[in-house]
N, C-alpha and C positions, 0 to 999 in steps of 0.2 A: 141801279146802275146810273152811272151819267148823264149817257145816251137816249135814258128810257126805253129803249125796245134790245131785245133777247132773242134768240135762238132756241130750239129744244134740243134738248139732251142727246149725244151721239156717239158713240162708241166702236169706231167704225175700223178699229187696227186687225180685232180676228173678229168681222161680221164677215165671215163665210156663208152661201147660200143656203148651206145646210142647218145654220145655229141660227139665223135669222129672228128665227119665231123667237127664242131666248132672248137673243140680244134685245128685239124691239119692247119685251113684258122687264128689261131690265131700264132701259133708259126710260121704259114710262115711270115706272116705279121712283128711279131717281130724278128725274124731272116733278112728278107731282110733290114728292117730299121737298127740295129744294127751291118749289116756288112755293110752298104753303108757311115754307119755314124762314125765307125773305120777304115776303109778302108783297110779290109781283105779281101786277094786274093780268090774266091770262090776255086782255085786250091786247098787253103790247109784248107780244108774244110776232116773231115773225119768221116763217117756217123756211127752211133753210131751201135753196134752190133744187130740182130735180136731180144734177148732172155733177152736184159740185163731187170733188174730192179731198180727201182727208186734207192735204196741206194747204186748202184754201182756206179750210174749218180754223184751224189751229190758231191764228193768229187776228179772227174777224171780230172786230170790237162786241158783236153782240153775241160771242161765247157764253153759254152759262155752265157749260161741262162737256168737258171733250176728251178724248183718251191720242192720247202722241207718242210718239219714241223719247229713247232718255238721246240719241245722237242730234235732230233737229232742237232739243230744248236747252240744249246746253251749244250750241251752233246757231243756228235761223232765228230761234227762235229767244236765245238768249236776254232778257230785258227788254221783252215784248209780251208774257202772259204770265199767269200768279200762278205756280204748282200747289197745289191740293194735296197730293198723295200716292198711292201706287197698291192697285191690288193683289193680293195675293194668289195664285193659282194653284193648283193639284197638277202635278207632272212634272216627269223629271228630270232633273237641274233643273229646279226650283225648290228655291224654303227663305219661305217669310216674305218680305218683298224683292228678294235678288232671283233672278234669271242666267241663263246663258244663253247659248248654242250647239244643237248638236250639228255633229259634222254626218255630213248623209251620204254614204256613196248606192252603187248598186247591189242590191247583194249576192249577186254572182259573182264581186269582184273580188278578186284574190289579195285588194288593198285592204291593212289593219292598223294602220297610221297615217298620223298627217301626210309624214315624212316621204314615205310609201309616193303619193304624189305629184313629185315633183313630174314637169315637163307635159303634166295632164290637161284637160279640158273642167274650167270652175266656173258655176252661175253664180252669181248673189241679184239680191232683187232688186236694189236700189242702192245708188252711192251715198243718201242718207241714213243708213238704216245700220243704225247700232249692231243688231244681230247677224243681218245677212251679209255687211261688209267692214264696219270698225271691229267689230272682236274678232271677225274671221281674218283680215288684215293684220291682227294682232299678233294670232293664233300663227298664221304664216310666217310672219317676219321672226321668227325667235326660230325656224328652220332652214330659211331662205337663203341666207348668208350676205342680204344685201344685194342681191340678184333676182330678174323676173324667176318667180317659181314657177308658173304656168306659162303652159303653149298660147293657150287662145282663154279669155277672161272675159265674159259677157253680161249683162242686165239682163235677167227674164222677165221682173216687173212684180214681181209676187213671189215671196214663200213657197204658194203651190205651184206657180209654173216652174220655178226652179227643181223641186219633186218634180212634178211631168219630165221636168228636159233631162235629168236620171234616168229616169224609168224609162226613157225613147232614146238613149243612148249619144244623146248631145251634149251632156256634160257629166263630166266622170264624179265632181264632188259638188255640194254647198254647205255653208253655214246657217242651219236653220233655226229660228226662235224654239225655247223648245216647249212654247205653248202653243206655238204652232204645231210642232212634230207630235205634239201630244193630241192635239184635234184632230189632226189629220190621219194617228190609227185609230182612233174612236169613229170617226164620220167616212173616212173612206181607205177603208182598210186592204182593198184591192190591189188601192197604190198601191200604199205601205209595206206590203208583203213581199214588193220587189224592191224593198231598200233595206239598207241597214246603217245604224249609227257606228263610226270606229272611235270616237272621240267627242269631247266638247272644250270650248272655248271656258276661259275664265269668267265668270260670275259679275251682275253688274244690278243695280238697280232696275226696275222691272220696269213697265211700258206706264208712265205718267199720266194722270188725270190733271188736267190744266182748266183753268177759267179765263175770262178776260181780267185785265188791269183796270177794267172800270170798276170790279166788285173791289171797296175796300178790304182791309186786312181785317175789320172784325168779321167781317160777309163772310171774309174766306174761312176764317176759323169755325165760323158755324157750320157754311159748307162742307168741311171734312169731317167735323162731327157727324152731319144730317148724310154723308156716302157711307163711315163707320157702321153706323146704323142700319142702314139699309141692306147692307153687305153682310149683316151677321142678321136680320130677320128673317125669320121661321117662312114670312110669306114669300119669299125672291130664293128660297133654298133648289127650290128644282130647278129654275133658271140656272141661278150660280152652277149648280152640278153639273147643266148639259154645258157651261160657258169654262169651266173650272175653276170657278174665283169661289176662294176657298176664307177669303179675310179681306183687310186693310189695315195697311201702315200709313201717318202723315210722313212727308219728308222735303226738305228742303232742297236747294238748288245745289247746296253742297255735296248730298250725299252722291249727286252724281259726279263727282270727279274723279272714281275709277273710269268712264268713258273716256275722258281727257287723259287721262295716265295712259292709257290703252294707244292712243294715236299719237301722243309723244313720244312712247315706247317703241313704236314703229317705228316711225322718223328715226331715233335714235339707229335702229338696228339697218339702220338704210335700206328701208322699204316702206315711203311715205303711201303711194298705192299697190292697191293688191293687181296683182301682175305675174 
């Protein structure tokens, strides 16, 4: 790197409490291959601060591998960090490196459509956030008719509070990743039981592995080779299973331009926000 000093490895989009111990035997695993395979001094190595949060990670010169949304990387983040690639996950809406969103109501509810909907109470987690507001923004405006669809439209902060505020009766629908939806009947199936999925949003490329713009273009190509790798060994396989990452694809900044089709298609249907 430029800079000389790095970051370690982070993965921090579904580090759930409960996958923890996976995710942190997956980032060592990729960090020791990634510095043995660029040949970074472990000396200038500088550990990331206590408190930070993902979106401070994403764009910090001393990035060596960080996992982001495709809606900041094609937005915020746009011609600020080098995309790598996109894992693959086990769960469904998903195959190969695309993704979507399932749509989550309660399942007591007598709602089986978007449609069904209107005039209701919707969480999403974040105004960044490809899954839990651009597709679901998407998803809405092609029923909406160009009008607020929702009564009251809120920020939970998270995937899983959005599930909590279901399940405690504050919000009737969300748009969920559906690698989250897939972790969260595996890990906490309690919730889960009081939801159900009526639907999913359209298909997008999947949650981005990014590096910093100090590593040149050969670094990076080794880099995607050296996560390839890692992602399909025999030694990271129970990880990957408790995490669902099932592969890897490389891909470029282009492949994410369904995201951007997605929010112009809104706009277009006169429903630039979800509302």
């Amino acid at each position: 790197m430029s800079n000389g000093t790095y970051h370690p490895v982070r993965l921090p989009m579904y580090d759930w409490p409960e996958v923890r111990v996976a995710t942190a035997e997956l980032e060592s695993a990729l960090h020791a291959a990634l510095v043995d395979a660029l040949g970074l001094p472990p000396a200038d190595m500088n550990s990331w601060p206590n408190e930070i949060d993902a979106p401070a990670m994403w764009d910090d010169p001393g990035v060596l591998l960080v996992q982001t949304c495709g809606y900041p990387l094609t937005h915020a983040l746009k011609g600020k960090v080098r995309l790598l690639g996109v894992p693959h996950y086990s769960a469904g809406g998903c195959e190969g490196p695309r993704y979507c969103s399932q749509l989550v109501v309660s399942r007591t509810s007598g709602h089986e459509r978007l449609e069904d909907l209107r005039g209701l109470k919707a969480a999403y987690n974040g105004p960044d956030s490809q899954s839990g507001m651009n597709a679901f923004r998407h998803a809405v405006a092609r029923c909406a008719g160009g009008t607020p669809f929702f009564s009251q439209v809120f920020e939970s902060g998270s995937h899983l509070r959005s599930l909590e505020a279901i399940a405690d009766g504050q919000a009737d629908v969300a748009s969920i990743d559906a690698v989250c939806w897939a972790l969260a009947c595996q890990e906490l199936p309690a919730l889960t039981a009081n939801l159900k999925c009526i639907g999913h949003t359209e298909g997008a490329p999947g949650l981005p592995l990014i590096t910093s713009t100090g590593f040149s273009q050969d670094e990076a190509l080794k880099m995607t080779e050296v996560i390839r790798l890692v992602l399909s060994d025999p030694s990271t396989a129970e990880c990957r299973k408790r995490l669902r990452i099932s592969g890897f694809s490389s891909a470029s900044v282009e492949d994410y331009d369904p995201i951007l089709k997605m929010e112009l298609e809104a706009v277009r249907l006169g429903y630039p926000d979800l509302a």
